[in-house]
N, C-alpha and C positions, 0 to 999 in steps of 0.2 A: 524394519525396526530401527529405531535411533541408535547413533555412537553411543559405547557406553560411559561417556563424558557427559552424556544426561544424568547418570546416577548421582552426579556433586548437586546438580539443581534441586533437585526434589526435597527439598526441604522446609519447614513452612516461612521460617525467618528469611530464607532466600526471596521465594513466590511475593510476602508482604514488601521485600525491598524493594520492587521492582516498582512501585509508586515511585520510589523516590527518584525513582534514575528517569522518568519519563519525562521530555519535555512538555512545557506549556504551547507547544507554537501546535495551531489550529491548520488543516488544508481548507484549499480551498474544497468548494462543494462537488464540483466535476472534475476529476481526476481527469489528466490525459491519457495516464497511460492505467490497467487495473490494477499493479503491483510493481516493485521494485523490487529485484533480488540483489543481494552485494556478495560476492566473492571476493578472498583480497588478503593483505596482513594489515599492519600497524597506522597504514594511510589511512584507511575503512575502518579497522576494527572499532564496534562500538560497543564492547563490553565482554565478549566471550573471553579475552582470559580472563577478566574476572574468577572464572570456575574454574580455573586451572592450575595447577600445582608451577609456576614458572615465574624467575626475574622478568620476564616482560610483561607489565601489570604498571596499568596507570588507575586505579582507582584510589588513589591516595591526592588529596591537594596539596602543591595547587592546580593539579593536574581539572581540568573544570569548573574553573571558577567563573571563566566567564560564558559559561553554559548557560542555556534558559535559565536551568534550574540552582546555578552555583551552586550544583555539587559535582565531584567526581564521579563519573559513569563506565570508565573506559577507555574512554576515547583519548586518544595520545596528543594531546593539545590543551591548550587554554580555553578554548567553546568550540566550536561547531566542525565539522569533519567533510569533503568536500559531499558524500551524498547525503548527507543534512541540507546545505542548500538547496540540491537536485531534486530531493522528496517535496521540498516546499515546490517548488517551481514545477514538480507534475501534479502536484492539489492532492499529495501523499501523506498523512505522519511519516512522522521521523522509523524508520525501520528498526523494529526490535532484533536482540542477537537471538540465534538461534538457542543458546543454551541460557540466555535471560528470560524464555516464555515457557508454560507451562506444556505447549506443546500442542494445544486444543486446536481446531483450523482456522476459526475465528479469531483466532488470534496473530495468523502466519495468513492470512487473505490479502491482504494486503502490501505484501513483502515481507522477506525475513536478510539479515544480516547474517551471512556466514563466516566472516573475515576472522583470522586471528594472528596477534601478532606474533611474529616471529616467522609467518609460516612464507615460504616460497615453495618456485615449480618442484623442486628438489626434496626429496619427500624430508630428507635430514637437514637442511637447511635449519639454522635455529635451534635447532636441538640440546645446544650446549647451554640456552638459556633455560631449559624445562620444557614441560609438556607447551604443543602448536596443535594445530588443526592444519594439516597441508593442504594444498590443489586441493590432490585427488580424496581427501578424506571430505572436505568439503563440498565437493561434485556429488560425494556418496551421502552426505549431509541435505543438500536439494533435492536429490533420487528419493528418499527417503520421505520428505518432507512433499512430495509431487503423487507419492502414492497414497498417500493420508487424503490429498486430497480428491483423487480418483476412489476411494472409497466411500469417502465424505459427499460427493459433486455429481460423481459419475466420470465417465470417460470422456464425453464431448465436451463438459462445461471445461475438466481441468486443463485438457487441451487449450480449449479457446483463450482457458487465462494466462497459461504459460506462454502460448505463440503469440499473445499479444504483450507481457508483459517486459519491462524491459529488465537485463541482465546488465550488470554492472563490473566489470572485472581489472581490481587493480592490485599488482602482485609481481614479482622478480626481485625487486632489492633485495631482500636478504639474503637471495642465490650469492650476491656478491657480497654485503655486511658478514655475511653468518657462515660463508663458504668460499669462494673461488677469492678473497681478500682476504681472510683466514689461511689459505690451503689447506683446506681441508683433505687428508687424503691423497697431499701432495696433488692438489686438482689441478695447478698454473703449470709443471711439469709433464702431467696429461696431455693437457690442454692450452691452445692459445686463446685467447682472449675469442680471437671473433669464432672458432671452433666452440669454444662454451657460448656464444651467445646462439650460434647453431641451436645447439644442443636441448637451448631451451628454449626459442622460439619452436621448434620442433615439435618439442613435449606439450608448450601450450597451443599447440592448433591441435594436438588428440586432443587434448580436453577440452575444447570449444566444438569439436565434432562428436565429443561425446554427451556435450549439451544440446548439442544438436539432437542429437538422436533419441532424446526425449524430447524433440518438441521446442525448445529453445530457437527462438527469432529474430529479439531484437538485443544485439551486444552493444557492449561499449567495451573497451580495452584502453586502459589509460597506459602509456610508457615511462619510463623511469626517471625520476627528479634528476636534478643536479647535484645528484650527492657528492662528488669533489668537493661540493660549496658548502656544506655540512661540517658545522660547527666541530664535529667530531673528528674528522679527517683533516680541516686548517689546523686542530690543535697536535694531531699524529703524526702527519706529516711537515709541521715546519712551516705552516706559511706565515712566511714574515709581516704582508700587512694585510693579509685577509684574501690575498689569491689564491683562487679554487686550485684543486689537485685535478688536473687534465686527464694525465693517465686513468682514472678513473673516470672521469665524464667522458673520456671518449667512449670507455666500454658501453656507458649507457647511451649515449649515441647511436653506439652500434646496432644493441640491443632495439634500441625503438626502427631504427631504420628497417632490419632482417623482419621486428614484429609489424610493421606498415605495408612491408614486401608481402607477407606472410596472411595479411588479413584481406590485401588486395588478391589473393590468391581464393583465397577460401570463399571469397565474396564470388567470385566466377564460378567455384565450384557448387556452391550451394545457392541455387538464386534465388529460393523464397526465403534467404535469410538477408539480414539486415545485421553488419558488422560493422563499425566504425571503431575508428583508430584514433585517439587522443594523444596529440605528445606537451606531456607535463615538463617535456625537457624544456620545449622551445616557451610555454607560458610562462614559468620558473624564469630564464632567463630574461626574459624580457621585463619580468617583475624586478628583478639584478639589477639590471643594466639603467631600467628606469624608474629605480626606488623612489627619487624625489616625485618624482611625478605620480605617485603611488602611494605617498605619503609615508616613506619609510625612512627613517635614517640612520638605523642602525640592520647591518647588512652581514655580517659577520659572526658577530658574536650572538648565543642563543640567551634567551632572556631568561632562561632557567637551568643553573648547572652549575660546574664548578669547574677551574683550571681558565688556562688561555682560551678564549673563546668560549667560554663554558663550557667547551667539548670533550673535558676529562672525564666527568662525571655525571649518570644522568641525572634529572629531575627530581630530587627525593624529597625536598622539605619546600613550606611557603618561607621560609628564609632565603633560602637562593632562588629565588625567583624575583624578578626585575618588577617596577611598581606597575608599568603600565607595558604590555604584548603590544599594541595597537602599532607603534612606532617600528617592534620589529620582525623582522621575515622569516627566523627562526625562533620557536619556539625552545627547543630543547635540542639534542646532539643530532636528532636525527630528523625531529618533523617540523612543519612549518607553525607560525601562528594561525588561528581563527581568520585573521585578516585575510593573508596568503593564501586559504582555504575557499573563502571567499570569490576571491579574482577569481579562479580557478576555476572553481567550480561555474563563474560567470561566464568562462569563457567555454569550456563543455554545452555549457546549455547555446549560446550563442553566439560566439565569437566577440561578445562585448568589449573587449580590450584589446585582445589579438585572439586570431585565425589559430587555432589549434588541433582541428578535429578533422578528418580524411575520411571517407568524401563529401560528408555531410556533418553536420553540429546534433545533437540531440532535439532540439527543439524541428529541426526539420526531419527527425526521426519519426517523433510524435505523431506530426503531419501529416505523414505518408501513410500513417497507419491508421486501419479501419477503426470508423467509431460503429 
C-alpha cells in the first residue's frame, strides 16, 4: 500500500493541477534507458512537498519561472533541476513526483520522482521544517510502487524494468543544514565530523543494498555541493568578500570521499550491479573557480533572497528576485541556478566540462546496458 501522504493527493482540483505543472519538452522516440527513478531531497525534488504540511515548499513564484512551463512546480530553482536534463538525454519525460500522479502504472512506467525536500539519511534530519519523505520512507515509497507493478506486468517483465532501469540518488545535505550544523541532539559532541560522515555513508550503502535486493542495477549517487559557498552560510558565517566556509566543505569532502570509498566497495561486492559515484563537489568548484568562462559573474550572492548575500532569507516573493538567474550560480540560500543545473547535469551524462563521475559517466552506463 502507499504512504499515507497519498491521502493529501486524492483530490480532484489537485489530479486537474497536475496539467499545469507538466512540462512541454517532448523525448526522444527510443529511450536508452526504460525508466528513471530519483531518490533525493531539495536538489531533485520536483513537487512532492507540494502535498506536504512544511516551510520547505517552492511552489510559489518566482520559484519556476523559467521552467518549460513558467510556472512553479516544486522544484527549488528558477527552471529545470539536474534529472530534467538527464530525462531528456535518456529520450525520457520529465519524471512525475510520486505524490503529483494518481498512482495508476501508466503513469509511474516510465519513472517516478521520490525526492523531498528537507529529507536526508537521517530519518529526522529536517524535521524542524515540517513534514519530509526520508531515505528510508522513500525506498518504502519505490517497494511500493515496484509491487503495483509486479501485479500490473507480472514478475519477469517488472524485473526486467527495474534491473534495467536507471536509479538516481541525490541526498546527505541536510544531515548537515538540518542536523549535525544545527546540533541537533548535541550531535558535534557525539560526534566528530568525519565519525558522522561514517555514520552515514554507512546508513546509505544499507539502503543502496536494500535497493538492491529488489532488483535495483543501474545507480547513480551524486555527492555533496559546496555548501560552505552557499549564499546562506557567507551571510552566517561572516564572509567578508564572498569566501566559502572550509570547515564545512571539508565535511562535504569528506562525506563524498568515504561515499566513492563506499560505492567502490559495493561495486566488488555486488558485480551485476552498476554503481557510479558523482562528485557535485569537484563540478561545483570548477563552475567557482571558472565562472567567467561559464558565463557567470555573479558568484556569491543568490539572486533570490534577502540580507548579505541574499542568504538571510529564503525565496519568498518575485520582488527579491534578481531580473535575470542566467548570469548567476546561485539561485536562492541553498540551490543553484537552472544554469548550474545544467553544467552539471552535462557533466553526469558525459563529462562535457569536467570529469566528475567514478568509474564511468552515465551515458557509458547506458551503453553497457542490454538493449
Amino acid at each position: 500500500m502507499k504512504s499515507s501522504f497519498v491521502c493529501l493527493i486524492i483530490c480532484s482540483a489537485l489530479v486537474e493541477s497536475r496539467a499545469l505543472l507538466q512540462p512541454s519538452a517532448a523525448p526522444s522516440p527510443l529511450p536508452l534507458a526504460p525508466a528513471l527513478f530519483v531518490i533525493g531531497d531539495s536538489s531533485v525534488d520536483c513537487g512532492t512537498n507540494n502535498y506536504l504540511a512544511t516551510f520547505a515548499r517552492a511552489d510559489h513564484i518566482p520559484y519556476g519561472r523559467d521552467f518549460d512551463t513558467h510556472r512553479p512546480t516544486g522544484r527549488f530553482s528558477n527552471g529545470r533541476i539536474p534529472v530534467d536534463f538527464l530525462a531528456l538525454r535518456l529520450g525520457l519525460p520529465f519524471v512525475p513526483s510520486y505524490l503529483g500522479q494518481t498512482g495508476a502504472v501508466e503513469d509511474m512506467i516510465k519513472g517516478v520522482n521520490y525526492a523531498s525536500a528537507g529529507a536526508g539519511i537521517i530519518l529526522s534530519s529536517g524535521s524542524e521544517l515540517g513534514q519530509h519523505i526520508s531515505l528510508t520512507q522513500q525506498i518504502q515509497q519505490f517497494t511500493d510502487t515496484f509491487q503495483q507493478f509486479i501485479l500490473t506486468m507480472g514478475e519477469d517483465a517488472a524485473n526486467t524494468l527495474i534491473s534495467n532501469s536507471i536509479f538516481y540518488i541525490s541526498i546527505g545535505i541536510n544531515d548537515y543544514i538540518h542536523y549535525y550544523l544545527l546540533n541537533v541532539s548535541n550531535v558535534d559532541n557525539l560526534y566528530l565530523p568525519w565519525h558522522f560522515n561514517h555514520f552515514l555513508a554507512s546508513s546509505l550503502r544499507q539502503e543502496i543494498k536494500n535497493l538492491y535486493n529488489v532488483n535495483v542495477r543501474k545507480v547513480v549517487i551524486t555527492g555533496l555541493a559546496p555548501i560552505g559557498c552557499a549564499p546562506h552560510y557567507l551571510w552566517q558565517y561572516g564572509s567578508q568578500n564572498g569566501e566559502c566556509v572550509e570547515q564545512i566543505n571539508d565535511m562535504a569532502v569528506e562525506f563524498n570521499f568515504l561515499t566513492r570509498y563506499m560505492v567502490e566497495n559495493l561495486a566488488a561486492e555486488l558485480p551485476d550491479a552498476t554503481i557510479i559515484f558523482c562528485d557535485v563537489f569537484e563540478g561545483s568548484m570548477d563552475i567557482l573557480k571558472n565562472h567567467e568562462r561559464y558565463g557567470f559573474n555573479v558568484t556569491s550572492d543568490a539572486c533570490c533572497g534577502f540580507g548579505k548575500y541574499k542568504g538571510w532569507i529564503m525565496c519568498l516573493s518575485p520582488e527579491m528576485a534578481c531580473s535575470n538567474a542566467s548570469n548567476h550560480i546561485w539561485w536562492d540560500q541553498f540551490h543553484p541556478t537552472d544554469a548550474v543545473n545544467a553544467i552539471l547535469a552535462d557533466n553526469i551524462w558525459n563529462g562535457q566540462h569536467a570529469e566528475m563521475c567514478y568509474p564511468m559517466n552515465l551515458e557509458n552506463m547506458v551503453i553497457q546496458m542490454p538493449k
